[in-house]
GUGUVEX-291043 format. One record per residue: residue number from 1; residue in one letter; chain; x, y, z of N, C-alpha, C in turn. Coordinates in pm, whole numbers, padded with zeros to 5 digits. Example, Ala and Ser with C-alpha at 12.3 -4.5 7.8 and 13.67 -1.06 7.14 Angstrom:
{pt 1 'A' 'A' {01319 -00569 00780} {01230 -00450 00780} {01320 -00330 00780}}
{pt 2 'S' 'A' {01285 -00225 00708} {01367 -00106 00714} {01290 00003 00787}}
This chain:
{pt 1 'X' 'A' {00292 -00871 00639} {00152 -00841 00615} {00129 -00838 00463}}
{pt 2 'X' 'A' {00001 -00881 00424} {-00031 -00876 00278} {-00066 -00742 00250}}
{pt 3 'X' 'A' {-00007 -00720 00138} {-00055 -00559 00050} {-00119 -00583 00070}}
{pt 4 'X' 'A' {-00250 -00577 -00014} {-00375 -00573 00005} {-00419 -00510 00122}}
{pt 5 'X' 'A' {-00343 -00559 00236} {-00424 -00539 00433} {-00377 -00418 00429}}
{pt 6 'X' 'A' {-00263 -00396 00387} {-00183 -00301 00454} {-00188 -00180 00401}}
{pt 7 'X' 'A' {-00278 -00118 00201} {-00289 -00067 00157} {-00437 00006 00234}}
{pt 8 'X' 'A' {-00485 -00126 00279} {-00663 -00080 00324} {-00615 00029 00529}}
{pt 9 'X' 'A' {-00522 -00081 00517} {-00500 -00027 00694} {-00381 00091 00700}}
{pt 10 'X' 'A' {-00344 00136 00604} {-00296 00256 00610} {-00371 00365 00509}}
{pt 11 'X' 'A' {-00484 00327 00493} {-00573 00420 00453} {-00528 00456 00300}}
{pt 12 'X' 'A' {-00430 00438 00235} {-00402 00444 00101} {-00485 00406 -00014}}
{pt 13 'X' 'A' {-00554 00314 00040} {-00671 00248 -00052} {-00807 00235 00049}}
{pt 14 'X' 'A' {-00894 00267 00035} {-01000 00305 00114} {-01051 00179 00191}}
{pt 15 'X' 'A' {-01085 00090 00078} {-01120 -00031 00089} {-01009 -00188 00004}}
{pt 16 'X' 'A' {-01015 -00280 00085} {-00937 -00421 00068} {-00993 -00492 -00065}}
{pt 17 'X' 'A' {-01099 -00455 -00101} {-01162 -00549 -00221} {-01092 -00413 -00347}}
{pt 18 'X' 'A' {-01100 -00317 -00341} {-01031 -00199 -00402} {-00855 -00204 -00436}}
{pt 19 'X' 'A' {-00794 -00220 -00283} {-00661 -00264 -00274} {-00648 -00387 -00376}}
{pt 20 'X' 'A' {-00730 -00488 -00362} {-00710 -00646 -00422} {-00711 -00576 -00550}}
{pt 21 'X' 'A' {-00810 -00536 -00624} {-00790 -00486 -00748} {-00703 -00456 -00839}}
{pt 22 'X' 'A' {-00679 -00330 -00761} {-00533 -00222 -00833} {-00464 -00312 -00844}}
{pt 23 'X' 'A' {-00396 -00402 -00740} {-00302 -00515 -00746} {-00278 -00607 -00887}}
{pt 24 'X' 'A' {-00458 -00660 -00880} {-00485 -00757 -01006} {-00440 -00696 -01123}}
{pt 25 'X' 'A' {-00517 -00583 -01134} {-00503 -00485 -01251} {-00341 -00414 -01288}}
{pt 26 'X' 'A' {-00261 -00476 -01188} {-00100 -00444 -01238} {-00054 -00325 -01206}}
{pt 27 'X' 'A' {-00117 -00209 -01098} {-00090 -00084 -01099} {-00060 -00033 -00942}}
{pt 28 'X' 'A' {00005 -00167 -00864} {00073 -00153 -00769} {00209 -00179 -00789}}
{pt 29 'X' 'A' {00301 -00144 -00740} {00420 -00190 -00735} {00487 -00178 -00654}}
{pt 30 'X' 'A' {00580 -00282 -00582} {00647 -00291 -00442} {00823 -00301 -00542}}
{pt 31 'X' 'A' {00923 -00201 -00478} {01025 -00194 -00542} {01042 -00174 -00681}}
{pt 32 'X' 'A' {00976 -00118 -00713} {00967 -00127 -00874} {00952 -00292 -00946}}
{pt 33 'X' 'A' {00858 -00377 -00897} {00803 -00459 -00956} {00671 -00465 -00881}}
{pt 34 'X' 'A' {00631 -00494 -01073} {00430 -00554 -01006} {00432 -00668 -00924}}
{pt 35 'X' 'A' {00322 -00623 -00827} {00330 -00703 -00683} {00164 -00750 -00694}}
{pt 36 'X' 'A' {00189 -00905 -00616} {00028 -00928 -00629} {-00025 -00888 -00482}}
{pt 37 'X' 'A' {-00185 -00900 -00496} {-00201 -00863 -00350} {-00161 -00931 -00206}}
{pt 38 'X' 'A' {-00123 -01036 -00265} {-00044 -01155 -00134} {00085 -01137 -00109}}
{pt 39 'X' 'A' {00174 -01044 -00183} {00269 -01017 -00173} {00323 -00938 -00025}}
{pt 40 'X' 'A' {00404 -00946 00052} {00454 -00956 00192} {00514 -00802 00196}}
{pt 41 'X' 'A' {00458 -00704 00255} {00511 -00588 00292} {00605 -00611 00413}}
{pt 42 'X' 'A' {00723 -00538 00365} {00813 -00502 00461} {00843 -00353 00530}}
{pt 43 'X' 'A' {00882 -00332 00638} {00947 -00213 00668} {01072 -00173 00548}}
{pt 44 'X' 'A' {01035 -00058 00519} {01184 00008 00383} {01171 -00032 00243}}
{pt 45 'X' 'A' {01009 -00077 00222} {00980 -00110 00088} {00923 00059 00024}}
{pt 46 'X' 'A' {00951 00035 -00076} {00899 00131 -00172} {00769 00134 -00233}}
{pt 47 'X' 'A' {00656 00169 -00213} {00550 00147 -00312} {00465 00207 -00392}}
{pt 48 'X' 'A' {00431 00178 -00497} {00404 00284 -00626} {00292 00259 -00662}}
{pt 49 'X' 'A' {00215 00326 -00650} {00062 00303 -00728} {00025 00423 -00803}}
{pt 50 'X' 'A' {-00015 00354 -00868} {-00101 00437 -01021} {-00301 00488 -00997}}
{pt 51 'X' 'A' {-00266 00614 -00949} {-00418 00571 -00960} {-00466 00724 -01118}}
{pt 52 'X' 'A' {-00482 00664 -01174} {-00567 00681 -01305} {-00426 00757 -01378}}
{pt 53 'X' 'A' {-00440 00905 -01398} {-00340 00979 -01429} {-00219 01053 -01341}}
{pt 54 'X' 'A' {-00254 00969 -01217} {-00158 00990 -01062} {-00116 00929 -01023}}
{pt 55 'X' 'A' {00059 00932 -00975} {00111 00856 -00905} {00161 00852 -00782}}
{pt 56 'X' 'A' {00123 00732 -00673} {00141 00799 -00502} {00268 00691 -00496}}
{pt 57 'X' 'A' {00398 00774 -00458} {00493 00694 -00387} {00517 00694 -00281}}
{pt 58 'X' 'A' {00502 00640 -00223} {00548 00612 -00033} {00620 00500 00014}}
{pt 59 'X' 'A' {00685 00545 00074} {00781 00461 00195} {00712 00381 00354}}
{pt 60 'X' 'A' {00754 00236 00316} {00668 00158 00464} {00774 00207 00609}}
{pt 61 'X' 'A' {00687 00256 00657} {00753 00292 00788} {00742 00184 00938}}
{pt 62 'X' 'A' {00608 00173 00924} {00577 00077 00969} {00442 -00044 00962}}
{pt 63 'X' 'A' {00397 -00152 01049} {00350 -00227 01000} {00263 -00241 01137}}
{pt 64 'X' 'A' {00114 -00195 01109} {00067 -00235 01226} {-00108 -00345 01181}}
{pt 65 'X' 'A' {-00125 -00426 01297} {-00264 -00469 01212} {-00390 -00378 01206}}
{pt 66 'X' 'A' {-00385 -00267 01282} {-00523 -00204 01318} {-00439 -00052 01329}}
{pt 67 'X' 'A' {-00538 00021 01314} {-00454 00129 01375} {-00643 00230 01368}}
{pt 68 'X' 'A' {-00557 00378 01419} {-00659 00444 01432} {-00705 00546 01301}}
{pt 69 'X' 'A' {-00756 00611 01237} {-00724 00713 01139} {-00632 00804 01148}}
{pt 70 'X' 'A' {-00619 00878 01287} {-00517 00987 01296} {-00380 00897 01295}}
{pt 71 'X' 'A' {-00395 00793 01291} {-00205 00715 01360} {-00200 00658 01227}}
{pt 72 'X' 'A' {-00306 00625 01097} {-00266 00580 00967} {-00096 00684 00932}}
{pt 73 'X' 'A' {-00130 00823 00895} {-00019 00879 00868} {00085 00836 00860}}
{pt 74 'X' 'A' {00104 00768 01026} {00254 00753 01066} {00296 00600 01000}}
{pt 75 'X' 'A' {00202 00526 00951} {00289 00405 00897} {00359 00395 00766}}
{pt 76 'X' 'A' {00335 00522 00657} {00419 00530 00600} {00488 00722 00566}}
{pt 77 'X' 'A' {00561 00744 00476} {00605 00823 00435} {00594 00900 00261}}
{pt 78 'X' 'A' {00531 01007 00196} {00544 00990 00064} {00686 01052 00035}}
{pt 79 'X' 'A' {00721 01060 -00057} {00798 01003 -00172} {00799 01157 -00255}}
C-alpha cells in the first residue's frame, strides 16, 4: 500500500492530500529514510513523522484498505 493511503487510513494523517504533503515536504520517514508518498508500506516498517515540534513513531502492524475509526488503532503501534 502507498504511504500516503495508509497514513490517511490509519488515521495518522487526517487527510491523503495532507499525508501527500508531509511526504513532499521530507518529514516522513519509513526506516529511517525520507520516503516519498508512493513509497510501499510494509508490515514491521518503522515510521517517523515530524509534525512541527513533534515526533510520532509507530510500528506497521497491519495493512488494511478501509477500516473503521475504532479498528484504525489496531493497524499500527507507537514507539
Amino acid at each position: 500500500m502507498r504511504l500516503d493511503k495508509y497514513l490517511k487510513v490509519s488515521r495518522l494523517i487526517k487527510r491523503r492530500t495532507v499525508a501527500n504533503e508531509a511526504c513532499d515536504g521530507g518529514r516522513v520517514q519509513i526506516n529511517g529514510k525520507i520516503a516519498k508518498a508512493s513509497t510501499d508500506v510494509k508490515v514491521g516498517d518503522i515510521i517517523e513523522i515530524a509534525f512541527g515540534n513533534k515526533n510520532v513513531k509507530v510500528e506497521v502492524l497491519d495493512i488494511q484498505d478501509t477500516t473503521k475509526k475504532e479498528a484504525a488503532a489496531d493497524l499500527f503501534k507507537y514507539l
